[in-house]
TIMAR-562024 format. One record per residue: residue number from 1; residue in one letter; x, y, z of N, C-alpha, C in turn. Coordinates in pm, whole numbers, always signed. Layout:
# residues N
REC / n / res / n_c1 / n_c2 / n_c3 / ca_c1 / ca_c2 / ca_c3 / c_c1 / c_c2 / c_c3
REC / NUM / A / X / Y / Z / X / Y / Z / X / Y / Z $
...
END
This chain:
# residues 95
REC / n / res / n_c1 / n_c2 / n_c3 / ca_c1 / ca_c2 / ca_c3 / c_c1 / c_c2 / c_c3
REC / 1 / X / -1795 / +1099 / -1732 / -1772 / +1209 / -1639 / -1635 / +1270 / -1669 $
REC / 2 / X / -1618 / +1433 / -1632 / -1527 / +1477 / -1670 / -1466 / +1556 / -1600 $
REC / 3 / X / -1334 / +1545 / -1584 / -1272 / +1644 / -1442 / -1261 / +1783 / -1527 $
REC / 4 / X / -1304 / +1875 / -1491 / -1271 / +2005 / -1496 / -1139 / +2075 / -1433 $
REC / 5 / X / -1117 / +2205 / -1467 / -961 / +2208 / -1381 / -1005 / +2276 / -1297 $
REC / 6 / X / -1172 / +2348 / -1223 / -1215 / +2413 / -1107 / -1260 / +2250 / -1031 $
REC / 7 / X / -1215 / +2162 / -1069 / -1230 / +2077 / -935 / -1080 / +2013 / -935 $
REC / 8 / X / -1005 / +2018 / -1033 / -872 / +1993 / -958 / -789 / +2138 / -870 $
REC / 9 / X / -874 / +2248 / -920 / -818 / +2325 / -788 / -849 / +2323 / -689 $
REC / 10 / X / -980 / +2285 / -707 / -1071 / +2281 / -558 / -960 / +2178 / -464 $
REC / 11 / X / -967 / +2051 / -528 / -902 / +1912 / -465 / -699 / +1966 / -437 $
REC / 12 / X / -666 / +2032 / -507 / -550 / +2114 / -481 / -537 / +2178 / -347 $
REC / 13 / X / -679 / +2243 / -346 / -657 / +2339 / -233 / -665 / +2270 / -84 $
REC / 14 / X / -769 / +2166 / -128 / -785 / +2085 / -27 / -687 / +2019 / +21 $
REC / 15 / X / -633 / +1942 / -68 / -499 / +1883 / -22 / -367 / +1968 / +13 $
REC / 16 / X / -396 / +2095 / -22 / -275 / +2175 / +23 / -173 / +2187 / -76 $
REC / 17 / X / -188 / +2136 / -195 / -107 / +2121 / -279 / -87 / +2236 / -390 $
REC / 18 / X / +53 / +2308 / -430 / -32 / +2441 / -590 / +50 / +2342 / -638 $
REC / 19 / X / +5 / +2381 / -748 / -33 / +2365 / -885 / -51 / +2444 / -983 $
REC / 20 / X / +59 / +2445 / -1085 / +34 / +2567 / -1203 / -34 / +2547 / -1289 $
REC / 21 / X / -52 / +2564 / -1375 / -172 / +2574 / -1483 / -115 / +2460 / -1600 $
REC / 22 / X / -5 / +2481 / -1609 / +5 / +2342 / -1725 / +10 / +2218 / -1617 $
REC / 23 / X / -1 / +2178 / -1495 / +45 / +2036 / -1430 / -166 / +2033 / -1435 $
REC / 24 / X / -235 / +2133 / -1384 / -366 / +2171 / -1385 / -453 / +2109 / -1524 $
REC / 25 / X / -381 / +2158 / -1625 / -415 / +2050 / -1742 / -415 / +1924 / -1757 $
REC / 26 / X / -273 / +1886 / -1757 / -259 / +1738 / -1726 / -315 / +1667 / -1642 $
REC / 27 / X / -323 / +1736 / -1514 / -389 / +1660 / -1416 / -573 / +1670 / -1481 $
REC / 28 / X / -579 / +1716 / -1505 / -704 / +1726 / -1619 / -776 / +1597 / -1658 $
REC / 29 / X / -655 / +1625 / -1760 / -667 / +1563 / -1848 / -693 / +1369 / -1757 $
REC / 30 / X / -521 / +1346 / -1757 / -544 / +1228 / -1666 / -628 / +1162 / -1592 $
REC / 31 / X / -705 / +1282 / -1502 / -785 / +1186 / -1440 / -933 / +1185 / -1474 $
REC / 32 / X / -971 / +1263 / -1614 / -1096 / +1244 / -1678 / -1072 / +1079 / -1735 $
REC / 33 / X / -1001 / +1046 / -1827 / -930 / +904 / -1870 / -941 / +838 / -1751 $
REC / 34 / X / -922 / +856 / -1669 / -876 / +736 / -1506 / -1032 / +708 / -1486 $
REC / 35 / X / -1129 / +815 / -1483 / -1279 / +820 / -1459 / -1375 / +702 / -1566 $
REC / 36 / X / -1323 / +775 / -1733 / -1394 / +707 / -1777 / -1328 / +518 / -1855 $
REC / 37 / X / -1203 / +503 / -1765 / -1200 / +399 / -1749 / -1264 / +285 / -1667 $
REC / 38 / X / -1250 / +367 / -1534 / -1322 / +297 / -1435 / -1504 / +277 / -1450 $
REC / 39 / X / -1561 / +379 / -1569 / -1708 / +344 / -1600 / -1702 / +245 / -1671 $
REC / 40 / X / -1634 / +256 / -1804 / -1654 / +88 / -1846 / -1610 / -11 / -1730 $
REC / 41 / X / -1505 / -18 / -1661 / -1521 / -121 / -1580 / -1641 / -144 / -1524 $
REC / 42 / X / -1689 / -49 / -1452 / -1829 / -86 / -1366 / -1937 / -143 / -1475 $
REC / 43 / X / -1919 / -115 / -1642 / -2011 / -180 / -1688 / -2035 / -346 / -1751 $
REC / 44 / X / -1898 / -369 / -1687 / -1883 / -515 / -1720 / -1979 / -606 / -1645 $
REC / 45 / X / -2017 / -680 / -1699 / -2114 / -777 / -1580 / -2006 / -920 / -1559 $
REC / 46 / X / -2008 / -906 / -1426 / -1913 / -1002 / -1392 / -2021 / -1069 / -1230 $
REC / 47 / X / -2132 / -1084 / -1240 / -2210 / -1190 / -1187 / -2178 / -1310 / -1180 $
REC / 48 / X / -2113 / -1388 / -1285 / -2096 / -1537 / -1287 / -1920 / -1559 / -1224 $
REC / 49 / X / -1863 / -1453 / -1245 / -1709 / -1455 / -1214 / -1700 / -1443 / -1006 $
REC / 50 / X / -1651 / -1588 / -1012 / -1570 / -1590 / -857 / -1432 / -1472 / -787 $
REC / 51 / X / -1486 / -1437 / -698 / -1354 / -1336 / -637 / -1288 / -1425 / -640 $
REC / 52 / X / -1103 / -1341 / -674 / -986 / -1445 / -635 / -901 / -1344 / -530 $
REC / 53 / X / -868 / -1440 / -481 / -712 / -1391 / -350 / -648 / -1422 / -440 $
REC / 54 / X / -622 / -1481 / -547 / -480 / -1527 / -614 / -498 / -1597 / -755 $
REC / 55 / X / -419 / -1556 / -837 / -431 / -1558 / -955 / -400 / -1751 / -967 $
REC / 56 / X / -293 / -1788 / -839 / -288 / -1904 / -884 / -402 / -1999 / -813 $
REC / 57 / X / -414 / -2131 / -867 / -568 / -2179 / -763 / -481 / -2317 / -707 $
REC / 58 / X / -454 / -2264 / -592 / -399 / -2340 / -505 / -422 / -2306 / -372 $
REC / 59 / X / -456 / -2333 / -257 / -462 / -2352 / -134 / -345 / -2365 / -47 $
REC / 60 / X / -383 / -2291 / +92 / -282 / -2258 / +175 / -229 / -2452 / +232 $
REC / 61 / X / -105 / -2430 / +229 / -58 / -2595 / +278 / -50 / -2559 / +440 $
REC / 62 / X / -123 / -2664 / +528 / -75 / -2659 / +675 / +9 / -2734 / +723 $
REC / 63 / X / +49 / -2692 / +789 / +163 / -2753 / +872 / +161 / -2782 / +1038 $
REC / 64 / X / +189 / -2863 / +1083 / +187 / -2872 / +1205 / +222 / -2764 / +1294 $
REC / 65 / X / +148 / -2732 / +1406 / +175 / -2637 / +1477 / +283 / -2669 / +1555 $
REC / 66 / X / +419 / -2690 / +1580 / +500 / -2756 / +1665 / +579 / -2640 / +1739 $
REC / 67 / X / +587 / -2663 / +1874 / +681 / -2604 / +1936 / +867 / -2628 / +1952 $
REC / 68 / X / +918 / -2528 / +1888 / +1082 / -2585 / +1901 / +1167 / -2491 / +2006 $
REC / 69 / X / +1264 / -2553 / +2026 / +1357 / -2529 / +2155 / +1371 / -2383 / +2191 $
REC / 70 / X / +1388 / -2322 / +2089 / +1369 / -2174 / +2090 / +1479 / -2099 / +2193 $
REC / 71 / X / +1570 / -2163 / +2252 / +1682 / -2099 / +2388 / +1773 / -2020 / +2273 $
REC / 72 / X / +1775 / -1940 / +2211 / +1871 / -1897 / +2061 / +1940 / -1758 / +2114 $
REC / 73 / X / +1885 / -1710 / +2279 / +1921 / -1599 / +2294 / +2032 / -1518 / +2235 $
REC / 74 / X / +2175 / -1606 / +2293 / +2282 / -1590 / +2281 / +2357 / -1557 / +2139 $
REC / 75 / X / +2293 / -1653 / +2021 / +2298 / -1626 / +1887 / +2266 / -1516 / +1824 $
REC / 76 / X / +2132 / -1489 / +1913 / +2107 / -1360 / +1822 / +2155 / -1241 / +1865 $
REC / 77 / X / +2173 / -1256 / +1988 / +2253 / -1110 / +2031 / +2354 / -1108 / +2022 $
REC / 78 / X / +2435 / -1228 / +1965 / +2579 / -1215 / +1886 / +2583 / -1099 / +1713 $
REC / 79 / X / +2438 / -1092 / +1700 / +2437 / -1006 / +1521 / +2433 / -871 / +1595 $
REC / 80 / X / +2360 / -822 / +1724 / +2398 / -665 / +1731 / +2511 / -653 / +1753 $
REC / 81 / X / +2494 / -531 / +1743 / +2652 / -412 / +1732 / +2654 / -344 / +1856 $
REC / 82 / X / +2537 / -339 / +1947 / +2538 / -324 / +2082 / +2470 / -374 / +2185 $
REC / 83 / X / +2475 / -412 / +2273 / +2336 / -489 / +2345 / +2390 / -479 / +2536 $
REC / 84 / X / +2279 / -483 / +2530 / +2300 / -463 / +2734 / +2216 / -547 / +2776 $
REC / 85 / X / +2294 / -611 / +2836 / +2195 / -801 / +2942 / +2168 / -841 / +2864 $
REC / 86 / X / +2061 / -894 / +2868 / +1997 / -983 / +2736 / +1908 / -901 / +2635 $
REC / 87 / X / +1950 / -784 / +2640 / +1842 / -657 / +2556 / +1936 / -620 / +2412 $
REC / 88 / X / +1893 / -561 / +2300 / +1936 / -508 / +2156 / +1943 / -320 / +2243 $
REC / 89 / X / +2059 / -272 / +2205 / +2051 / -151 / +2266 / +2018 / -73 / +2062 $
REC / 90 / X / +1918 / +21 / +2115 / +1882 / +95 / +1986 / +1913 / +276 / +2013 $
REC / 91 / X / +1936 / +370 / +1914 / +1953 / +461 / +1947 / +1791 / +522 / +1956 $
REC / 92 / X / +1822 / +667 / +2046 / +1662 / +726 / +2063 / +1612 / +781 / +1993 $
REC / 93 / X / +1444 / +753 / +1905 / +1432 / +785 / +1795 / +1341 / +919 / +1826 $
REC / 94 / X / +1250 / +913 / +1957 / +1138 / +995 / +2029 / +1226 / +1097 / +2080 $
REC / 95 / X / +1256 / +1236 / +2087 / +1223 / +1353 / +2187 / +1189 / +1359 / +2292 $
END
């Protein structure tokens, strides 16, 4: 399959984006290559191949769920640079 440059204008226009005529090429060009890469991929048969989460084959380690003391208030509101009661004062980011 082959990108034409009347469907990267089309997809231009759509996205709102211009585009001159030499980026129109390239972009062409590029994503005909991106296309008929992804066909040989799809023609690989990979039936016998397991999905991986992770290249390495190791398993998540558990750990005990434990509850700790957690009273740290004071520590951490020693790192802001401003704070009111026991709150982090932030500047207003909303209108």
């Amino acid at each position: 399959m082959s990108i034409d440059k009347e469907t990267i204008k089309h997809i231009s226009k759509l996205a709102r984006i211009s585009l001159d005529d030499k980026k129109i090429d390239n972009l062409s060009k590029d994503l005909s290559s991106i296309i008929k890469f992804i066909e040989k991929l799809n023609k690989l048969n990979t039936d016998d191949i397991k999905p991986l989460t992770s290249i390495i084959d190791a398993s998540l380690k558990y750990r005990k769920d434990e509850i700790l003391e957690g009273k740290i208030r004071e520590q951490i509101l020693k790192n802001s640079p401003e704070k009111t009661d026991e709150f982090f004062v932030v500047p207003k980011v909303v209108e």
